[in-house]
C-alpha positions in Angstrom: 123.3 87.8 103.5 120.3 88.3 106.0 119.8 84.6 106.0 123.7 84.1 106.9 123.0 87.4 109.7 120.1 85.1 110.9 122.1 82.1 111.7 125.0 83.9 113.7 122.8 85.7 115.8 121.2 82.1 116.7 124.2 80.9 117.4 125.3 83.8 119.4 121.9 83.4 121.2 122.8 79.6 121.5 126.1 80.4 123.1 124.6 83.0 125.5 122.2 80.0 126.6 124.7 77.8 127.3 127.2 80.2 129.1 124.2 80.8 131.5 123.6 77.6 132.3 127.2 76.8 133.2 127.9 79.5 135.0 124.8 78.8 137.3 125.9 75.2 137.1 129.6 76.1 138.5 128.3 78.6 141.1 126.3 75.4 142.3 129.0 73.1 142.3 131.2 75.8 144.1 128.6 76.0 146.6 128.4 72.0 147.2 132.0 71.8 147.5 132.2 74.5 150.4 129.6 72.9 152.0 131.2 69.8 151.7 134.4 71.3 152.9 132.5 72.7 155.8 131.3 69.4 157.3 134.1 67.2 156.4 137.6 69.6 156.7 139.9 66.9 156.8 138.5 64.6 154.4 138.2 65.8 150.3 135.2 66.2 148.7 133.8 63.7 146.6 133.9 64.0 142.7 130.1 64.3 141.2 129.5 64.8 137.8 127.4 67.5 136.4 123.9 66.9 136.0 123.3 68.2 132.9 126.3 68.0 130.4 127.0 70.9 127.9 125.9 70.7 124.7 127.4 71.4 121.7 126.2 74.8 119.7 124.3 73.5 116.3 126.1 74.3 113.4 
């Protein structure tokens, strides 16, 4: 049972981790499309692609 305790509260760690990252991830994205909004109103901003894709939690 401990060992089984162990492993969810990796995974909950894991999945903390990750919804960090995103979230600091999406606040910079957010910021690159104002700026980008900001310099070219008229014109949408170009699509990027994340630069670091999200992983999947281990099972």
């Amino acid at each position: 049972m401990h060992n089984e305790l162990k492993r969810l509260e990796d995974k909950v760690e894991q999945l903390i981790l990750v919804n960090a990252r995103l979230r600091a991830e999406n606040h910079h994205l957010r910021q690159q499309l104002a700026q980008a909004q900001q310099t070219s109103p008229t014109e949408p901003a170009a699509a990027t692609p994340p630069s670091t894709p999200a992983t999947e939690l281990a099972p």
